[in-house]
N, C-alpha and C positions, 0 to 999 in steps of 0.2 A: 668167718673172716671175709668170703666171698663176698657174702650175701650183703655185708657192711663196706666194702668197698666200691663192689658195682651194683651193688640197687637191684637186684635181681630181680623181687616179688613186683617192684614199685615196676619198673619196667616189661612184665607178665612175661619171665622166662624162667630158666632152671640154668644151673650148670654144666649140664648134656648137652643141652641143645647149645648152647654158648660154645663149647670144646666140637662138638662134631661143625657150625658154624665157623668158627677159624678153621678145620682142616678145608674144610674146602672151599673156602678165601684161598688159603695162600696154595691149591691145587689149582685154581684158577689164575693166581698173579707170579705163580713162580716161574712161570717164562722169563720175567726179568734179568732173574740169575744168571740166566746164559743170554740173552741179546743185549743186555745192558754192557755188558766187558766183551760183546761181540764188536758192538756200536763204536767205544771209545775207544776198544784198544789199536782201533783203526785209525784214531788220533791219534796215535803214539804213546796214550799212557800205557804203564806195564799192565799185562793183563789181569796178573797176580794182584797186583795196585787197586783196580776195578773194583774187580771181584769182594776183596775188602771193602772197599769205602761204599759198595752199595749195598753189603750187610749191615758198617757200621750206620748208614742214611737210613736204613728200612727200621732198623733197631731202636734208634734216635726216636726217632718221628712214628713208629709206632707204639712204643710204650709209653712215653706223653700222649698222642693219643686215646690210648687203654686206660691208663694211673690219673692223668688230668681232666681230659675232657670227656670219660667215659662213651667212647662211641666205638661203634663196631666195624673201625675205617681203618685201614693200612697205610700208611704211606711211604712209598721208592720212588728212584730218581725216573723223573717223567719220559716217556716216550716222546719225540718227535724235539725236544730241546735237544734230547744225547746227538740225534743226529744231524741238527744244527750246529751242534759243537763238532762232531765232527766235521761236516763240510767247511765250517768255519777254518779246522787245522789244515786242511788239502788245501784252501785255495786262497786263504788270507798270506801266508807268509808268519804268522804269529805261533809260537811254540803255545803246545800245552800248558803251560806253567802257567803263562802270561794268560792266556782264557778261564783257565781256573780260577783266576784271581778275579775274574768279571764276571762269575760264576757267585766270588767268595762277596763282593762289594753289592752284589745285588740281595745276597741274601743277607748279610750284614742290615742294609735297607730293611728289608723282608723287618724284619725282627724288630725294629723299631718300628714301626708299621703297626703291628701287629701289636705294638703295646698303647698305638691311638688311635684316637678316633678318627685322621687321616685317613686312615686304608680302606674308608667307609665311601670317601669324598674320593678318592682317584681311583674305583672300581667305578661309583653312578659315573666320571667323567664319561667312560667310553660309549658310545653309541651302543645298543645291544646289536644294531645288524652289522656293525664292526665285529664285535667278539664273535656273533656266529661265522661268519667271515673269517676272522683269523684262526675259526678252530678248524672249518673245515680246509683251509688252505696247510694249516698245517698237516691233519690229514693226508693232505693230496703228499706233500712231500715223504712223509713215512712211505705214506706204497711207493711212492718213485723210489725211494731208494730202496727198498725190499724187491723191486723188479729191476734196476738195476745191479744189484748186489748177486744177483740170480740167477744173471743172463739173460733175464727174458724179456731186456730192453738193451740195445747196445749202440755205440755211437754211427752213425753214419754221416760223409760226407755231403752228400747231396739231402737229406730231410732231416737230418740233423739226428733223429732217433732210427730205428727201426725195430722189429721183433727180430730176439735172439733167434740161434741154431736150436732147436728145439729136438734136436739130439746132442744135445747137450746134458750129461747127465744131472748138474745143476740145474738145470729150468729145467726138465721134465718131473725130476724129484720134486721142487717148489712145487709143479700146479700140483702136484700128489698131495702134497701138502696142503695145499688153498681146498682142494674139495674134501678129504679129510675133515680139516677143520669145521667148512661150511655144513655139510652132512652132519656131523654135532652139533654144530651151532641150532643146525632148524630143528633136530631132534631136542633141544635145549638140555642137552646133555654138560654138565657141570663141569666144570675144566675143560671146554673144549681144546681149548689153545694147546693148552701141556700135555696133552692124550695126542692131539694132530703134529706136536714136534716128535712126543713119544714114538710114534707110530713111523715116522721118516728117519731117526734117529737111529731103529734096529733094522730099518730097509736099508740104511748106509751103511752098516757096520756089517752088514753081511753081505752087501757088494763091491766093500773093499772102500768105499768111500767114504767111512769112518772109523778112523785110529782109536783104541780106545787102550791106554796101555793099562793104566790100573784105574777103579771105579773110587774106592776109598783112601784119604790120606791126610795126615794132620797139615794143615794149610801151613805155610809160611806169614804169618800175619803179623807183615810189619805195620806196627802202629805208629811208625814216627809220621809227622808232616811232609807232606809229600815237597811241599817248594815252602819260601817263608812269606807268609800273605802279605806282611807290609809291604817288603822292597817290593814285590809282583805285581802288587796295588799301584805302587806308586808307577810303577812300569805303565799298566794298561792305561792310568789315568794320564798320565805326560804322553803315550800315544794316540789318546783324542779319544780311547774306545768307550765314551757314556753311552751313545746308542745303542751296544754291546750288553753292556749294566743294566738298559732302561728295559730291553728286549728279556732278558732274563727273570726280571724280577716282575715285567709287566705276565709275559708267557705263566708264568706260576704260580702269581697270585690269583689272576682269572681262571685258571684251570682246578688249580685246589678249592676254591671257593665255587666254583658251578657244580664239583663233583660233591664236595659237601653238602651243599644244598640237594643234591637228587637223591641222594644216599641217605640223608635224615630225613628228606621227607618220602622218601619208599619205607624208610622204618616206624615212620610216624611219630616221627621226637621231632619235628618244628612247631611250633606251638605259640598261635597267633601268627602264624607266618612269619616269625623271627627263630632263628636257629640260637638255642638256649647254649653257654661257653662256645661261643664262637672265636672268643681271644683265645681260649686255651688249645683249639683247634689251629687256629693260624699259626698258636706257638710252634706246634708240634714240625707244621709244616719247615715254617721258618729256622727252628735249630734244626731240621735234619739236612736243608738245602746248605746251614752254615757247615753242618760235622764234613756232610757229601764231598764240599766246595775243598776242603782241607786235606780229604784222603783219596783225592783222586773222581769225585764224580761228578757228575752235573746235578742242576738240582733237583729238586725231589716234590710229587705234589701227591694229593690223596686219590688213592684209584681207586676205578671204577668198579675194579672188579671186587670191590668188599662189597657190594650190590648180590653178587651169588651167594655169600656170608647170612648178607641179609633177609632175603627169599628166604636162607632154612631157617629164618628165625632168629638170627646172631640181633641185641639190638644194645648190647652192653659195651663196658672197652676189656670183657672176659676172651670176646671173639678177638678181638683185635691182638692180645693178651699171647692167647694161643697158637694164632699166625706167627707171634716174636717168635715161641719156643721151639715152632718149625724151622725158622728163618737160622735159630742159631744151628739147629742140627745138620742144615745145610750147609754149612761151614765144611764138612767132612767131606763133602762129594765135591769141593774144589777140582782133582786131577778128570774127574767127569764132566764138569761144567766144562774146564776149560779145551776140552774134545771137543765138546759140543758146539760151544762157539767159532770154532775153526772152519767148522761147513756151512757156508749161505744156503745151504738146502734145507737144515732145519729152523733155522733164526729167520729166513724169509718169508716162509709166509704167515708170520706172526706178525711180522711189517707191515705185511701188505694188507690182512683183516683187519689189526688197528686201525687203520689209516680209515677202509670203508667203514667205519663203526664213527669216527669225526665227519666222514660227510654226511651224519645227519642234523649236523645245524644249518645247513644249504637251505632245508626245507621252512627255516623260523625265518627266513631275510626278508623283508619287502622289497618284493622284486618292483611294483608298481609307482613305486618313488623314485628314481632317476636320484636325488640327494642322498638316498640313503644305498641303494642298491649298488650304484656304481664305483663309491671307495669297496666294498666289499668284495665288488667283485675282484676289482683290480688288485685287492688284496689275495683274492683267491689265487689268480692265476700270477700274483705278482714274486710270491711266496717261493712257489717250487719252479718258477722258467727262472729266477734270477740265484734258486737256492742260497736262500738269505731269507729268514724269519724278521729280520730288523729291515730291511729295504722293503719287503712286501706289506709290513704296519705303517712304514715311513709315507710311501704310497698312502694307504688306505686315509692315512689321519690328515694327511695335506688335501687328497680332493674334498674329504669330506668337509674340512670347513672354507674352501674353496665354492663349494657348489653350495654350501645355506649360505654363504655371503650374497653369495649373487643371488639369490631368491629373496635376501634380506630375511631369514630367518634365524636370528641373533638368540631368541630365545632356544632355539633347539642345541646351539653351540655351548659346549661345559665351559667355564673360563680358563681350566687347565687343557684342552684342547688346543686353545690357540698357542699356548707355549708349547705344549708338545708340538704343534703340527711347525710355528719355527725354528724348535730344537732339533729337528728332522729337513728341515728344507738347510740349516747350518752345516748339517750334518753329511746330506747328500753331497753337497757342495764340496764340500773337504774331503772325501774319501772319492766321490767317482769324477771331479772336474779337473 
């Protein structure tokens, strides 16, 4: 039944290596479980809430991944959006409900996308030294807010930042944390991540700086809908927030699709340099962003880290398969999780390593073009000083067909650029004048 569902022989694997390749996927990507309900519940969703909807999103969007497009990819709600939705809840004025629902409209989007040939034509729009641009600015904002969250950046009047007390048991634990991690990392030892929380996790709890009342417990999984997406919808849209929508759906379909692309072609399933069910991949993505959007999480794209899956060998959607059946066993350690998330000691410096792992699209930009270099950058830096993922694109997309106009290079500009770039200059206008 395997071997006729995932293609086993045709793909040169067994079903061991498939099953040992998913544990250590989701040993790698289950840091999510605790900074993802760390991330939001800091917006105000319940934690309980979270925690749910991003098992139901990983669940969704990974066994369509496994059952449909047979690939050995995970997918959960993305790093570095959660925490743009959060700073969106501190500082816009707008309740959770209402961002969920531009969350839920984006990925509604998503999903008709994903069933045309459109989603082929508004991915070539973007410049590539834009996307590397907005991934590494995103980047930059994950670690700002993981050394924020830490202490070990805090506000000051006169330079506006400074470094924390570094007797602070929170920032001295994080850097414990960062070299931890890094030390695995160079060792390329497999789960860094979840070994370097693991590791600050039982340093806390035995200096008192982690409560842990009980480790096991049948969750509370409420599965009703968290808010009702029509009225919410219609809410965020009578409030003007498409830039909101456009930021959401743009952030995840370029993410899931770059990670796609590196992840099948390390497995060596691109073939002719076209990724073969590429629809059935985007579905996967796109119904998990829609279930995420509905039970509480932001949306969802395919990680990176089904790449360590794939090293040992995972090249089926068996890996991916057995990731789910972790995912749901994880359901029990809810009253654990939600300890864990309670200390920026162990969820920060998982922030902060993601984040340098996006600054290595800095190094793909052409810095020697002035047209292309300088939306990007001002993207880069636009991104995490404005903290706003949609202002820091909005930026990048206006100069960049600002600076080929005036060079008169019309052919380098996509024709959905120039709408984007004055569906953003409309945009600024109305929210910051």
């Amino acid at each position: 039944m395997l071997e006729r569902l995932f293609k086993l022989k045709e793909n040169n694997t067994n079903t061991r290596t498939e099953v040992v390749s998913g544990l250590i996927t989701f040993f790698s990507m289950s840091y999510i479980l605790v900074v993802n309900p760390a991330v939001l519940s800091a917006a105000g969703i319940p934690l309980d809430r979270v925690f749910t909807a991003t098992i139901i999103a990983i669940l969704v969007g990974t066994l369509i991944m496994a059952l449909a497009a047979n690939y050995p990819i995970v997918v959960a709600p993305g790093m570095g959006i959660n925490s743009y939705f959060a700073t969106l809840a501190a500082t816009s004025g707008y309740n959770y409900k209402t961002l969920l629902a531009t969350c839920f409209l984006g990925a509604v989007i998503f999903v008709i996308l994903s069933a045309t040939k459109f989603r082929e034509s508004l991915i070539d729009s973007i410049p590539n030294n834009l996307r590397h641009g907005i991934s590494a600015a995103i980047g930059l904002f994950i670690a700002f807010l993981g050394l924020k969250n830490s202490a070990l950046i805090v506000a000051n009047p006169h330079t506006i930042l400074s470094l924390g007390d570094l007797k602070n048991p929170v920032a001295y634990m994080t850097i414990l944390g960062i070299f931890i991690i890094l030390v695995l990392l160079a060792l390329e030892v497999k789960g860094a991540i979840f070994i370097g929380m693991a590791v600050v996790a039982i340093i806390s709890y035995f200096t008192g700086m982690l409560k842990v009342e009980k480790v096991f417990g049948i969750p509370h999984m409420d599965l009703s809908l968290l808010y009702n997406p029509v009225s919410e919808s219609i809410n965020a849209l009578q409030l003007g927030l498409y830039g909101i929508v456009f930021t959401f759906l743009m952030v995840t379909l370029f993410d899931t699709t770059g990670t796609m692309v590196a992840v099948t072609t390390q497995a060596g399933l691109v073939k002719n340099g076209k990724m073969e069910r590429a629809k059935e991949a985007l579905f996967a993505d796109s119904f998990a962003s829609l279930a995420g959007s509905l039970f509480g999480t932001t949306p969802t794209s395919a990680y990176i880290e089904s790449s360590a899956g794939v090293a040992n060998g995972g090249r089926t959607g068996l890996t991916a398969l057995t990731t789910s059946f972790l995912v749901v066993i994880s359901i029990f350690l809810f009253p654990l999780a939600s300890s864990l998330a309670s200390v920026p000691a162990i969820t920060s410096p998982a922030l902060i390593i993601i984040g340098s792992f996006m600054m290595e699209s800095i190094a793909k930009i052409d810095w020697s073009d002035i047209t292309e270099a300088f939306p990007a950058f001002v993207t880069i830096v636009g991104i995490p000083l404005t903290g706003s993922i949609n202002d820091g694109i909005a930026f990048g997309f206006i100069f960049y067909v600002v600076l080929k106009l005036s060079k008169k290079q019309w052919k380098d500009i996509h024709p959905l650029m120039y709408l984007f770039a004055i569906l953003f200059v409309i945009q600024l206008l109305w929210l910051h004048v």
